[in-house]
C-alpha positions, 0 to 999 in steps of 0.5 A: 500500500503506497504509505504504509509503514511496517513496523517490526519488532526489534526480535524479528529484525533479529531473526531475518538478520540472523536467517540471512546471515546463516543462508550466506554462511551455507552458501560459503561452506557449500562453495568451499565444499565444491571447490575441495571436490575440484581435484577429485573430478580433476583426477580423471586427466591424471589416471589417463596420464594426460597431465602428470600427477607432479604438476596436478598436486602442484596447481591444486595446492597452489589453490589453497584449498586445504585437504581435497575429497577423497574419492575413487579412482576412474578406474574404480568407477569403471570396474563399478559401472561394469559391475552394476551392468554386466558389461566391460564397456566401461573398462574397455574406454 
């Protein structure tokens, strides 16, 4: 309404402060998260010996990301996707 003023109460100022806050705070910790998954989908080129593991362990530590996740290794997921699928298409790649 053109005119009309909302008066909030000082504890629901608080709370929508407090609820943004913590939306940014999830937002940062999510984005931190993918940025330490990055190696892990980066691995790819190193098992296919298309990058050295030398320079791949040096430009992800120069990304001061701290500790990567952990995951597994292509050939792992191959063996697992053939596995689930009776096949040896994936290995075969």
């Amino acid at each position: 309404m053109p005119g009309a003023s909302w008066n909030a109460r000082p504890e629901d100022v608080s709370l929508a402060a407090t609820t943004i806050q913590s939306s940014a705070d999830a937002v940062v910790q999510l984005r931190g998260e993918s940025l330490r998954s990055l190696p892990m989908l980066l691995q790819f080129l190193t098992d296919a010996e298309e990058v050295p593991a030398t320079v791949m362990a040096e430009c992800v530590a120069r990304l001061n990301i701290g500790t990567s996740a952990g995951g597994p290794s292509l050939e792992a997921m191959a063996r697992h996707v053939d596995k689930s699928t009776g096949g040896s298409v994936a290995m075969g790649l």
